[in-house]
MIDRENVO-883121 format. One record per residue (C-alpha): residue number from 0; residue in one letter; chain; x, y, z. Coordinates in Angstrom, 1 decimal, always signed. Example, Ala and Ser with C-alpha at 12.3 -4.5 7.8 and 13.67 -1.06 7.14 Angstrom:
<nodes>
<node><pos>0</pos><code>a</code><unit>A</unit><x>+12.3</x><y>-4.5</y><z>+7.8</z></node>
<node><pos>1</pos><code>s</code><unit>A</unit><x>+13.7</x><y>-1.1</y><z>+7.1</z></node>
</nodes>
This chain:
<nodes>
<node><pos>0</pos><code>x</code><unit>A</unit><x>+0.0</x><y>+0.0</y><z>+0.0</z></node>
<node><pos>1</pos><code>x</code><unit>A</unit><x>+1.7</x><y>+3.5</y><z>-1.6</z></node>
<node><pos>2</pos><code>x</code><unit>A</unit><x>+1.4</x><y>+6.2</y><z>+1.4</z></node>
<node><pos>3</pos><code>x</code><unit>A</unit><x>-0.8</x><y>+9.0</y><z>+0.2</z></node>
<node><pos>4</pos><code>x</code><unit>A</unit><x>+1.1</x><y>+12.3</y><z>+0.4</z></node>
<node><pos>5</pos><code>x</code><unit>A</unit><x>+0.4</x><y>+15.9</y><z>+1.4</z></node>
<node><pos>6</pos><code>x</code><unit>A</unit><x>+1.4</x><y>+18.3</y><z>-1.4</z></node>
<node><pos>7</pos><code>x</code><unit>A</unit><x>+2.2</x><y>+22.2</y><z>-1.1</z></node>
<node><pos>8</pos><code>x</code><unit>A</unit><x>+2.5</x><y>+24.5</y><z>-3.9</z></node>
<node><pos>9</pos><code>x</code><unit>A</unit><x>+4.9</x><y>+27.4</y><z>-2.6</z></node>
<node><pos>10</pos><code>x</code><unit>A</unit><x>+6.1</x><y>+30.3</y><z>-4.0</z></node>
<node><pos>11</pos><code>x</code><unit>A</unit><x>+5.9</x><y>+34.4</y><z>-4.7</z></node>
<node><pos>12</pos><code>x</code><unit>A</unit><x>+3.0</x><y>+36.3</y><z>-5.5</z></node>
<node><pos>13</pos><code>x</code><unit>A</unit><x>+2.5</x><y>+36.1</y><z>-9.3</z></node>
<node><pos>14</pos><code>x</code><unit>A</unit><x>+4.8</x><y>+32.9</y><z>-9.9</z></node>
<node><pos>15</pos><code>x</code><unit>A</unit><x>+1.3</x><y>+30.7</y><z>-11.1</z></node>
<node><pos>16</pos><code>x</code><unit>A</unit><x>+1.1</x><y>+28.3</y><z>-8.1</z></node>
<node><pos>17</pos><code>x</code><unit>A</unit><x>-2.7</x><y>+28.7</y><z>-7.4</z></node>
<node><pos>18</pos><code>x</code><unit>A</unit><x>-2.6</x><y>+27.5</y><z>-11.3</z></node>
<node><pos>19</pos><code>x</code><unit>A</unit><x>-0.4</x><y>+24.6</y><z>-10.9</z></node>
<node><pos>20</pos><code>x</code><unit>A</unit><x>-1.9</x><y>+23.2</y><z>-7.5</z></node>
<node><pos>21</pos><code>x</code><unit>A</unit><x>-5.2</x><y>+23.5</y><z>-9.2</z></node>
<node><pos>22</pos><code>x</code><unit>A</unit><x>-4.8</x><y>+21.6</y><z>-12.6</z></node>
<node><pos>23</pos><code>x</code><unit>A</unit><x>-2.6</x><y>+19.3</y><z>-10.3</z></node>
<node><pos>24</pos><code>x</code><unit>A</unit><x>-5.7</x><y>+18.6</y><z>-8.5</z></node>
<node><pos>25</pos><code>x</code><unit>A</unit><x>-7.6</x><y>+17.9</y><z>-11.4</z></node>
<node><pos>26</pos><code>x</code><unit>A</unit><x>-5.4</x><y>+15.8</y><z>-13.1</z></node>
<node><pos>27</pos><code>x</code><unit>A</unit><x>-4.8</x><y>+13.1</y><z>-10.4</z></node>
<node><pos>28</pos><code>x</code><unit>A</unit><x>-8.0</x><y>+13.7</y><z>-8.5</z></node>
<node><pos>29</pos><code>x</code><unit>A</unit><x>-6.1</x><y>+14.9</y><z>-5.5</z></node>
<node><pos>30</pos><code>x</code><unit>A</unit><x>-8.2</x><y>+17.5</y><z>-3.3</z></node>
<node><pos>31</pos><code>x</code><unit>A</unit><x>-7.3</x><y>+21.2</y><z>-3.0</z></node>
<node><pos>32</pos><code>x</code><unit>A</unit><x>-7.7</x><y>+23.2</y><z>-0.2</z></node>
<node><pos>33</pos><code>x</code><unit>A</unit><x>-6.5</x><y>+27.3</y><z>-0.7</z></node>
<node><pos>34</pos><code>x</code><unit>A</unit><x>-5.7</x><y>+29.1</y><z>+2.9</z></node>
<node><pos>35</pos><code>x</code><unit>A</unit><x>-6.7</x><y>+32.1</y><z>+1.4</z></node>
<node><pos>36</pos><code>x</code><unit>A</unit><x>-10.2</x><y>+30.5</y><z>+0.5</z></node>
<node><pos>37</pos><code>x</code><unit>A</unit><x>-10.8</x><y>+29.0</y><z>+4.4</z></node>
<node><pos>38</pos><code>x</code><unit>A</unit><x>-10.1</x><y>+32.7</y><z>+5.4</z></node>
<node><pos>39</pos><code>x</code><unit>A</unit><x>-12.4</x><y>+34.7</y><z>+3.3</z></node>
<node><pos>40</pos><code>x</code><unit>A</unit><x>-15.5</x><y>+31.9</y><z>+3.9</z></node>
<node><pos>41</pos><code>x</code><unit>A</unit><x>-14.7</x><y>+32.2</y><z>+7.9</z></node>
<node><pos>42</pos><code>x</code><unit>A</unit><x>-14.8</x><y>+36.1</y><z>+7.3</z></node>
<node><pos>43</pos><code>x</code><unit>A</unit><x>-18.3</x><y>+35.9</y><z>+6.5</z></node>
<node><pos>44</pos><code>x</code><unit>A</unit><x>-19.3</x><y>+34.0</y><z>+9.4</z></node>
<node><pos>45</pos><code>x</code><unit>A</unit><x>-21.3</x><y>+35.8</y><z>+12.1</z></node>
<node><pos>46</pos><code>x</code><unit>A</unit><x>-19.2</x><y>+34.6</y><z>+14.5</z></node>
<node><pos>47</pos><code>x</code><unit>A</unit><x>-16.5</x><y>+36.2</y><z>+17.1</z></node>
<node><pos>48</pos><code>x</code><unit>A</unit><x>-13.7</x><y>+34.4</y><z>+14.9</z></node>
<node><pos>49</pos><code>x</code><unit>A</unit><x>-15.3</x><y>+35.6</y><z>+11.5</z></node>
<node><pos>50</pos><code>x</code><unit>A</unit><x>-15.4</x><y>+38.8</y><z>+12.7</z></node>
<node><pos>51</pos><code>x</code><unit>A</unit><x>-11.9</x><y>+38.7</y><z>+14.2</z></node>
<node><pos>52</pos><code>x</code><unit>A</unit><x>-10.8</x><y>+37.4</y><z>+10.6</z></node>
<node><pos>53</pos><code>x</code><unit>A</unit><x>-13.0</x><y>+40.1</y><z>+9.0</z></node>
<node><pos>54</pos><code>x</code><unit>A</unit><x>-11.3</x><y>+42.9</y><z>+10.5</z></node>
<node><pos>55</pos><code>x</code><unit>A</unit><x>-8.0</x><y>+41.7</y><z>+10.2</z></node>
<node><pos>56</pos><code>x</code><unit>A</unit><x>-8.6</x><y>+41.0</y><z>+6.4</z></node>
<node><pos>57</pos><code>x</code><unit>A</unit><x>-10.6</x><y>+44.0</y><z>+5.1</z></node>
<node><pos>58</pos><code>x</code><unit>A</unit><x>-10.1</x><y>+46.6</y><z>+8.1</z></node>
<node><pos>59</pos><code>x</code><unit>A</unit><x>-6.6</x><y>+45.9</y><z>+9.1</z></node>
<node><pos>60</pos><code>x</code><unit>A</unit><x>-4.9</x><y>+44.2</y><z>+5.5</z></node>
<node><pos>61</pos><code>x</code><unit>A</unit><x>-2.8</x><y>+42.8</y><z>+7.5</z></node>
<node><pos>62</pos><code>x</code><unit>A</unit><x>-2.0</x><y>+39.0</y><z>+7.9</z></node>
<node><pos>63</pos><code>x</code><unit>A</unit><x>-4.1</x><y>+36.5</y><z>+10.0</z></node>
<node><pos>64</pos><code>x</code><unit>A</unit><x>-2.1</x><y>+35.5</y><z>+13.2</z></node>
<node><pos>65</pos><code>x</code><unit>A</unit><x>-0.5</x><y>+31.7</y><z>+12.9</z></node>
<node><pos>66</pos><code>x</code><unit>A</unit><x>-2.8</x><y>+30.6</y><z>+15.2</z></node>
<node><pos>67</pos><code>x</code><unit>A</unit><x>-5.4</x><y>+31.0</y><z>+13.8</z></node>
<node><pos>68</pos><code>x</code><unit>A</unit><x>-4.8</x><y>+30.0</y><z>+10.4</z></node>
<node><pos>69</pos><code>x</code><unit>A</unit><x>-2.9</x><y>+26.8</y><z>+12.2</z></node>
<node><pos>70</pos><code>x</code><unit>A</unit><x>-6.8</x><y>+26.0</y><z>+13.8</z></node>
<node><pos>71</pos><code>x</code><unit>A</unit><x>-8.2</x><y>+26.4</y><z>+10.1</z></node>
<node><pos>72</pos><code>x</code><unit>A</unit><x>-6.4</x><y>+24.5</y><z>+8.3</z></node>
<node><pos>73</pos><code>x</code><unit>A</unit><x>-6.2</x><y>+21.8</y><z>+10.8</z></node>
<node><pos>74</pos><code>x</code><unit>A</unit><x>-9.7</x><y>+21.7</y><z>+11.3</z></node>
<node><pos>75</pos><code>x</code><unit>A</unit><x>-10.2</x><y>+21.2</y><z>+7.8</z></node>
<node><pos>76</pos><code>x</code><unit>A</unit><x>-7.5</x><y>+18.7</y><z>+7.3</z></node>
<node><pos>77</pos><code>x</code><unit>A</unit><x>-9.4</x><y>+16.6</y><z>+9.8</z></node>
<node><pos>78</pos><code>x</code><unit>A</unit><x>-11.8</x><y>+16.1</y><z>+7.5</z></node>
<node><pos>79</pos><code>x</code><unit>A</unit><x>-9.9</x><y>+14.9</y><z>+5.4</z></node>
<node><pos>80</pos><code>x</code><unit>A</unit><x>-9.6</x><y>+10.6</y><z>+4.3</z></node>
<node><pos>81</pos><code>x</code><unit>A</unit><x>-6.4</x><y>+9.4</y><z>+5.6</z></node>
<node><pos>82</pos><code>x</code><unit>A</unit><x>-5.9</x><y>+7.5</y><z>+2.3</z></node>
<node><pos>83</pos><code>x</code><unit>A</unit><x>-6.4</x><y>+10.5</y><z>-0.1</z></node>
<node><pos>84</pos><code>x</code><unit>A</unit><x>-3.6</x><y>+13.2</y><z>-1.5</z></node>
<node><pos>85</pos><code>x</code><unit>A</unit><x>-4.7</x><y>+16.6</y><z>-0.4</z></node>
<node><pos>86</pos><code>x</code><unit>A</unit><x>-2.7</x><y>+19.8</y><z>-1.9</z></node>
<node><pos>87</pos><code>x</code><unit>A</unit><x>-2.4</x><y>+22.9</y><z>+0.0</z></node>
<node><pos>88</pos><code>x</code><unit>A</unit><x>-2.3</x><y>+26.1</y><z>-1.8</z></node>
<node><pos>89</pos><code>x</code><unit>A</unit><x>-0.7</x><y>+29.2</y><z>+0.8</z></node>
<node><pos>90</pos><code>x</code><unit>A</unit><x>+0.1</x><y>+27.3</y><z>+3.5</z></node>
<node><pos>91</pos><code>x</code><unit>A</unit><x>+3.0</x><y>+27.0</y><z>+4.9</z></node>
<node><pos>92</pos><code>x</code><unit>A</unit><x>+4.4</x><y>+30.5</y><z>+3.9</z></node>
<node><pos>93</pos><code>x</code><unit>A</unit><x>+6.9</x><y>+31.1</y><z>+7.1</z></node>
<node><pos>94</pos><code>x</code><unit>A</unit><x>+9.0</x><y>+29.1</y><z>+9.0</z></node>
<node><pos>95</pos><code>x</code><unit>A</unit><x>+6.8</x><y>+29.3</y><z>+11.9</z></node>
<node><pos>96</pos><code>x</code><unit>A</unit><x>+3.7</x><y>+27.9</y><z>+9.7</z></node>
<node><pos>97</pos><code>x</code><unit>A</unit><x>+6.2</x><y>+24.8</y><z>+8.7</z></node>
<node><pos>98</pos><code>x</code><unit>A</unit><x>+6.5</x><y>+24.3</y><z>+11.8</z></node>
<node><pos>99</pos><code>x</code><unit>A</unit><x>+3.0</x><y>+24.5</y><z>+12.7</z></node>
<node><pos>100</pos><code>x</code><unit>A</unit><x>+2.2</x><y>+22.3</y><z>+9.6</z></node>
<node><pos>101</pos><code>x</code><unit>A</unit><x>+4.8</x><y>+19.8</y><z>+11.1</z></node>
<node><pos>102</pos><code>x</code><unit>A</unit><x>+2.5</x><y>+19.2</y><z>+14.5</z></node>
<node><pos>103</pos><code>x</code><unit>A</unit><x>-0.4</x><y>+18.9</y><z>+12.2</z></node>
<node><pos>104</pos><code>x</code><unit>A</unit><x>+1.1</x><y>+16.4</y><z>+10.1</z></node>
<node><pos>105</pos><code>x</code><unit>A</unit><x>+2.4</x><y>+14.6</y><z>+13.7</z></node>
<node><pos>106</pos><code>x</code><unit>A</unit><x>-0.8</x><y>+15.1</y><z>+15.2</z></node>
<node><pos>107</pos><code>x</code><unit>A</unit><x>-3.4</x><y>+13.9</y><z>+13.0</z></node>
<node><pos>108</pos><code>x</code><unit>A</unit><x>-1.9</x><y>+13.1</y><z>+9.5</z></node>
<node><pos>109</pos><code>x</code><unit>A</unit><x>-0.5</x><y>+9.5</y><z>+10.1</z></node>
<node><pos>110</pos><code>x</code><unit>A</unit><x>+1.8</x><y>+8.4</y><z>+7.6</z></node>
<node><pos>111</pos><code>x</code><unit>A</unit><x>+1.3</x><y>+11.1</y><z>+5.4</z></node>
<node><pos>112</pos><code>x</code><unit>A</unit><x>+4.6</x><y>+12.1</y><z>+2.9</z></node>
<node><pos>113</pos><code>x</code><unit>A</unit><x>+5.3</x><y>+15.7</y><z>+2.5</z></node>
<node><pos>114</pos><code>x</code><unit>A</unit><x>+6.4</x><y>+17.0</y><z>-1.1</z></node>
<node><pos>115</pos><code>x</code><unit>A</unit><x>+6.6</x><y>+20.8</y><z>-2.2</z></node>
<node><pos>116</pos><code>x</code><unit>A</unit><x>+6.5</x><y>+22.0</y><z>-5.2</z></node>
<node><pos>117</pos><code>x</code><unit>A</unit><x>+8.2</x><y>+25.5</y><z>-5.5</z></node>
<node><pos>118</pos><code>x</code><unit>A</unit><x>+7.3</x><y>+27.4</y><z>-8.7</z></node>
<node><pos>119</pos><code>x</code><unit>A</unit><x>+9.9</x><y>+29.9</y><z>-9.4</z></node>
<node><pos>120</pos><code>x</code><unit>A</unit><x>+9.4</x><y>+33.2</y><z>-10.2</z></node>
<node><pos>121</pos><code>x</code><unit>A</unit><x>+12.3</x><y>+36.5</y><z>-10.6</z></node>
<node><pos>122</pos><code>x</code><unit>A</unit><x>+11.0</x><y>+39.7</y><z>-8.7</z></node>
<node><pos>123</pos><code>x</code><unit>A</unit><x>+10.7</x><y>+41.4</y><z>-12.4</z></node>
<node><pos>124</pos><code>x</code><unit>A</unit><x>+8.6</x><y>+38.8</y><z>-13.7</z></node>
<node><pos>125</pos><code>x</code><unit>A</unit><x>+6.4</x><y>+39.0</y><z>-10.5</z></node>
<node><pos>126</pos><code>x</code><unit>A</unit><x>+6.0</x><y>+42.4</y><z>-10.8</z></node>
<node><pos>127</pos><code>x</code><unit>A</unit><x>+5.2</x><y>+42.7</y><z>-15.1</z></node>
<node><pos>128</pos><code>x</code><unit>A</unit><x>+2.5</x><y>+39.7</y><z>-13.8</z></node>
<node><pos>129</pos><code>x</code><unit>A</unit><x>+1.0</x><y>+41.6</y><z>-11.0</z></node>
<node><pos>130</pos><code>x</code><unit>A</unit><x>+0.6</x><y>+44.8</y><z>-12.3</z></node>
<node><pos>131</pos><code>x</code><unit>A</unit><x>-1.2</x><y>+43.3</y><z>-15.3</z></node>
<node><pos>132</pos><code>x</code><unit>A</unit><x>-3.2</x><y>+40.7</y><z>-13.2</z></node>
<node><pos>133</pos><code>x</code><unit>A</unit><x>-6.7</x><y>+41.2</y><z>-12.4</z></node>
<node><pos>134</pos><code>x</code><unit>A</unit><x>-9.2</x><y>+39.6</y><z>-10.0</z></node>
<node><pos>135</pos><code>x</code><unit>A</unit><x>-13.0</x><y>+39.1</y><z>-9.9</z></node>
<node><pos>136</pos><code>x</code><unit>A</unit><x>-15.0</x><y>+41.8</y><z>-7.9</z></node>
<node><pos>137</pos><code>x</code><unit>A</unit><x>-17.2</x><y>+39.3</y><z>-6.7</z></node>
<node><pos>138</pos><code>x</code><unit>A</unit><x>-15.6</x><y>+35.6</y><z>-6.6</z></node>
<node><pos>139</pos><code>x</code><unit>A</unit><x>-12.3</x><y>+36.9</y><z>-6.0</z></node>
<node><pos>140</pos><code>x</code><unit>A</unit><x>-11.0</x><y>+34.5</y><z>-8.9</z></node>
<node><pos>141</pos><code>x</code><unit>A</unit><x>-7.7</x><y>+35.4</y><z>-10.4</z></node>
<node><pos>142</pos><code>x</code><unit>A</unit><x>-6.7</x><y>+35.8</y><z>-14.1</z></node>
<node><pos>143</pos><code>x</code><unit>A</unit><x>-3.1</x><y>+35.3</y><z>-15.5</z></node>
<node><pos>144</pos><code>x</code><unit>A</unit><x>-1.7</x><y>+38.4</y><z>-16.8</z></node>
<node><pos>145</pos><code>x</code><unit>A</unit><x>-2.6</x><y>+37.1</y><z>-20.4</z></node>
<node><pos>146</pos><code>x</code><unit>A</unit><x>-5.9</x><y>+36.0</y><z>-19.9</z></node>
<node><pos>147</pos><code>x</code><unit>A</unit><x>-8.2</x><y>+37.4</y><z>-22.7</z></node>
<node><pos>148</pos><code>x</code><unit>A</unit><x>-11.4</x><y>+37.2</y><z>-20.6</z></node>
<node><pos>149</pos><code>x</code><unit>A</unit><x>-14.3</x><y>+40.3</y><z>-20.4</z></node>
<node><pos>150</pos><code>x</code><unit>A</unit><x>-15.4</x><y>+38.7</y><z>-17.3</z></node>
<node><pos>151</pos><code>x</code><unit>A</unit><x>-15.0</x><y>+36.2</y><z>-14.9</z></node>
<node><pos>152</pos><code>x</code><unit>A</unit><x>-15.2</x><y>+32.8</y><z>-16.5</z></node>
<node><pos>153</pos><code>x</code><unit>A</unit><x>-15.6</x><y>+31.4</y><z>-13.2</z></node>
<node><pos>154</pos><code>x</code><unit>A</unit><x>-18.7</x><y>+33.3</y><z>-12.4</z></node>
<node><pos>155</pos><code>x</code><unit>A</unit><x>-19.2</x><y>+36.0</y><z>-14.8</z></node>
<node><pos>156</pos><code>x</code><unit>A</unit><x>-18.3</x><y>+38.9</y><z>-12.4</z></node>
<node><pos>157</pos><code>x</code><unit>A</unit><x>-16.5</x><y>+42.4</y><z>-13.0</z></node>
<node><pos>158</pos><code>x</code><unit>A</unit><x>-12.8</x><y>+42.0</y><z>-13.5</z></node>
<node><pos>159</pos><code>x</code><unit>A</unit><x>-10.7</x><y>+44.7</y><z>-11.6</z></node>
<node><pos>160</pos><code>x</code><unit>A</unit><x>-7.3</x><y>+45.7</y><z>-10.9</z></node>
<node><pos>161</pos><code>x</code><unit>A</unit><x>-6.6</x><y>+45.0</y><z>-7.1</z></node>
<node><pos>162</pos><code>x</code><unit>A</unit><x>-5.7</x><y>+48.3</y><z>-4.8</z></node>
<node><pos>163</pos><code>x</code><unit>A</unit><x>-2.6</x><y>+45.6</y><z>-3.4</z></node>
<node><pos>164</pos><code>x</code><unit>A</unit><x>-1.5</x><y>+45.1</y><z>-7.0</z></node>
<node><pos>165</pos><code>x</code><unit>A</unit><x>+0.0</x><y>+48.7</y><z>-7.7</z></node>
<node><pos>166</pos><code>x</code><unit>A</unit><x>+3.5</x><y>+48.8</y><z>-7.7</z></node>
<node><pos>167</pos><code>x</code><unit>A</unit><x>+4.2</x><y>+50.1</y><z>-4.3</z></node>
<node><pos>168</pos><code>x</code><unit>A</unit><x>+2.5</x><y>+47.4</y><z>-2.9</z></node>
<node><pos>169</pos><code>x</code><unit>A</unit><x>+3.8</x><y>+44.6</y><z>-5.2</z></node>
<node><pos>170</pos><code>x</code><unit>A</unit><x>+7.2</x><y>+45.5</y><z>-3.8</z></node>
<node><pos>171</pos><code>x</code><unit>A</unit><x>+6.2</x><y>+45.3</y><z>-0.3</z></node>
<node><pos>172</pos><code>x</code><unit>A</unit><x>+4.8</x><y>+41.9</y><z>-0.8</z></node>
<node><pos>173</pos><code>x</code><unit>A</unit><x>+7.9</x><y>+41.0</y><z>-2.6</z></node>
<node><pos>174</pos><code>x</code><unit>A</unit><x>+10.0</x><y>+42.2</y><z>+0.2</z></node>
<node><pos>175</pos><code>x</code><unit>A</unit><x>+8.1</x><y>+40.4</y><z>+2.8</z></node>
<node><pos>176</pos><code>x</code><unit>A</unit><x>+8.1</x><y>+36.9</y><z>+0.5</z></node>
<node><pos>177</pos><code>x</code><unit>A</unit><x>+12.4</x><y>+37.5</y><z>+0.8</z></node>
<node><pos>178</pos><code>x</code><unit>A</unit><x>+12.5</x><y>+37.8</y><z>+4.3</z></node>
<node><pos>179</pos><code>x</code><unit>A</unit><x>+10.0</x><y>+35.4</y><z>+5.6</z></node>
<node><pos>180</pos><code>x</code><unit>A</unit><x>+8.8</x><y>+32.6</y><z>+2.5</z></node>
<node><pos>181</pos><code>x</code><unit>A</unit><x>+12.5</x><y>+31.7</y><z>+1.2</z></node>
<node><pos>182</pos><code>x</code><unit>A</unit><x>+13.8</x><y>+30.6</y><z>+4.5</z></node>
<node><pos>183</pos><code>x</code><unit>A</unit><x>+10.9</x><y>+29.0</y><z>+4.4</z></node>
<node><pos>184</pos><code>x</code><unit>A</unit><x>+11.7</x><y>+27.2</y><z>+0.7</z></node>
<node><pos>185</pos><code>x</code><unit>A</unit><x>+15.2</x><y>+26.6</y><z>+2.1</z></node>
<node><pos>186</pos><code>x</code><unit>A</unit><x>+14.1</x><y>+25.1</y><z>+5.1</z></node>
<node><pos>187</pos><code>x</code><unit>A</unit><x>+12.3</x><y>+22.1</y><z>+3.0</z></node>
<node><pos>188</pos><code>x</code><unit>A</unit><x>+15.5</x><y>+22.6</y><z>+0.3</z></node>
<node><pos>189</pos><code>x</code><unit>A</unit><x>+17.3</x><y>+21.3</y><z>+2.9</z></node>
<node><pos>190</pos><code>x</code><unit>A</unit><x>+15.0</x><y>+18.4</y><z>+3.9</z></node>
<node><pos>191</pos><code>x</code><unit>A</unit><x>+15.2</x><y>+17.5</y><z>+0.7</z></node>
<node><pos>192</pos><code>x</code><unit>A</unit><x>+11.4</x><y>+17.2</y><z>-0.4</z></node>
<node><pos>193</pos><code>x</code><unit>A</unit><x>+11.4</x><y>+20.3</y><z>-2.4</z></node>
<node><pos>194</pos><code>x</code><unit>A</unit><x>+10.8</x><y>+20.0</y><z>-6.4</z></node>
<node><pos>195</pos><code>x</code><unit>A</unit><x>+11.9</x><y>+23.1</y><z>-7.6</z></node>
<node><pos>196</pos><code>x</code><unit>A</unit><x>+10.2</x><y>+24.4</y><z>-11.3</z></node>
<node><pos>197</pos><code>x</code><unit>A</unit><x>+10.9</x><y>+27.3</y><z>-13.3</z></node>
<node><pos>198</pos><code>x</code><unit>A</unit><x>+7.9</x><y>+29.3</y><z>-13.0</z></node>
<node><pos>199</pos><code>x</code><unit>A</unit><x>+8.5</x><y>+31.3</y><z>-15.8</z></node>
<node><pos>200</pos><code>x</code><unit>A</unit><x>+7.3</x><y>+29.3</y><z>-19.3</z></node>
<node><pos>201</pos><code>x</code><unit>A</unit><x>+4.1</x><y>+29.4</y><z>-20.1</z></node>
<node><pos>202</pos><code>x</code><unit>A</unit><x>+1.0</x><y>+27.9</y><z>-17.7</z></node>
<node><pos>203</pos><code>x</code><unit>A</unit><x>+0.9</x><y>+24.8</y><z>-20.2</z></node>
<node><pos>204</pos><code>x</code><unit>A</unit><x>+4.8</x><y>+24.1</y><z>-19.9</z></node>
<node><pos>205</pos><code>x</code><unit>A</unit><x>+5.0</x><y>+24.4</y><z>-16.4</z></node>
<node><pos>206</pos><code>x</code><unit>A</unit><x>+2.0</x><y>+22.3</y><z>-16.3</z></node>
<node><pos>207</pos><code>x</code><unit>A</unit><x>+3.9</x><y>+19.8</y><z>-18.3</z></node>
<node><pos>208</pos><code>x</code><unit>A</unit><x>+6.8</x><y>+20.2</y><z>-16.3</z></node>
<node><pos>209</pos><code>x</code><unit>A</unit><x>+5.1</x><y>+19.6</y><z>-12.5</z></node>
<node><pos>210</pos><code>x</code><unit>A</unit><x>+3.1</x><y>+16.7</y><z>-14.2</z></node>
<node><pos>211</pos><code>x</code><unit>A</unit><x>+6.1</x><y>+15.0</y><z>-15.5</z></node>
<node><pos>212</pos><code>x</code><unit>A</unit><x>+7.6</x><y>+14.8</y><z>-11.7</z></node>
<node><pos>213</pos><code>x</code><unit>A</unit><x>+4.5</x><y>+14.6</y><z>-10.0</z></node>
<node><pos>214</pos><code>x</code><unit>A</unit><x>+4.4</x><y>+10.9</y><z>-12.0</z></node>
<node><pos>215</pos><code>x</code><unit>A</unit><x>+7.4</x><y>+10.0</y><z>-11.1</z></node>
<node><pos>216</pos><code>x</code><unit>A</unit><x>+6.9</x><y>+10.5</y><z>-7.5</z></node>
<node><pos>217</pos><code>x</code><unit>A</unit><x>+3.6</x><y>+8.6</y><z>-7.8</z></node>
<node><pos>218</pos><code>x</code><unit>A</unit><x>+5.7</x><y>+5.6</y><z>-8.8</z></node>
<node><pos>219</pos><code>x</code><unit>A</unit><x>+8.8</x><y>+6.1</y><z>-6.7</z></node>
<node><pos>220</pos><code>x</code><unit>A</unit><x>+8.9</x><y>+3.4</y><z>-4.1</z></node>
<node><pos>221</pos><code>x</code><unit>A</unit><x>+8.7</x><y>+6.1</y><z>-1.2</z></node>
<node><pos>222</pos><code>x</code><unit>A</unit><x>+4.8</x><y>+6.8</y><z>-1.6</z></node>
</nodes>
């Protein structure tokens, strides 16, 4: 019996990994669980903690305390069949969440194997993606920079330009990924579970690319 595996998709803003993780998903019937999509749907709840979330989110912008995201994700995690592949899109993004991610994994996730996928991005591509990038005003769904699409071909909504996608703050962002997500990358470099891809081919290359490996792990004798 192959151990199933818990996959994360890591990376910068713009490099494509929501993509990858996504047709990943798809492909090998994996499940998909986005951080940044547990946060928003607990921000709507009329609770203490959606509110908390809420305000942090669209009052504060700033970033949900470890914690908490820890308790979401592992509450949804335990959901989760012991014998399926589950791929985590935006979590872990510190060294303190891969950590926290660790103790899940001891915790409740058995004899589940860890692989990441790091899709690599420069900070001059990130920024000619961003500042072309735009979201859906109502499902929050975001298009590639070369996406041709009127509207939202998820659910037909307005397509805008995020306020966190001008320059300014693309640099910030890019800034905080340097100090706090590539020691996280380096962290699982050095645990050697880290598939590293060149983020910047096109989406069906990369695709290719991340399939390819994501095969050959399947039939390695590890999983």
């Amino acid at each position: 019996m192959k151990k199933p595996l818990l996959i994360v998709f890591i990376g910068p803003s713009g490099s494509g990994k929501g993509t990858q993780a996504k047709k990943i998903c798809k492909e090998f019937g994996f499940d998909y669980i986005e951080t940044g999509e547990i946060l928003r749907k607990e921000a709507k709840k009329d609770t203490e903690l959606g509110r908390k979330i809420d305000k942090i989110i669209h009052g504060k912008s700033q970033l949900v305390p470890d914690e908490i995201t820890k308790e979401l994700v592992k509450n949804i995690l335990v959901g989760e069949p012991k014998e399926k592949t589950v791929v985590l899109d935006g979590y872990p993004r510190t060294l303190q969440q891969v950590r926290d991610l660790d103790d899940i994994m001891k915790e409740m996730l058995g004899e589940r194997q860890l692989v990441v996928f790091d899709i690599q991005i420069s900070d001059e591509e990130a920024m000619k993606r961003l500042t072309r990038r735009r979201i859906c005003e109502k499902c929050k769904n975001a298009l590639p920079a070369d996406a041709k699409d009127k509207s939202c071909p998820k659910c037909g909504g307005k397509l805008i330009h995020r306020e966190d996608d001008r320059p300014d703050k693309i640099r910030e962002r890019l800034k905080w990924a340097h100090e706090k997500v590539y020691p996280a990358i380096e962290e699982y470099r050095e645990r050697e579970v880290l598939e590293e891809i060149n983020g910047e081919r096109s989406i069906e290359t990369v695709n290719e690319d991340t399939r390819g490996r994501m095969k050959k792990i399947l039939k390695s004798k590890l999983y």
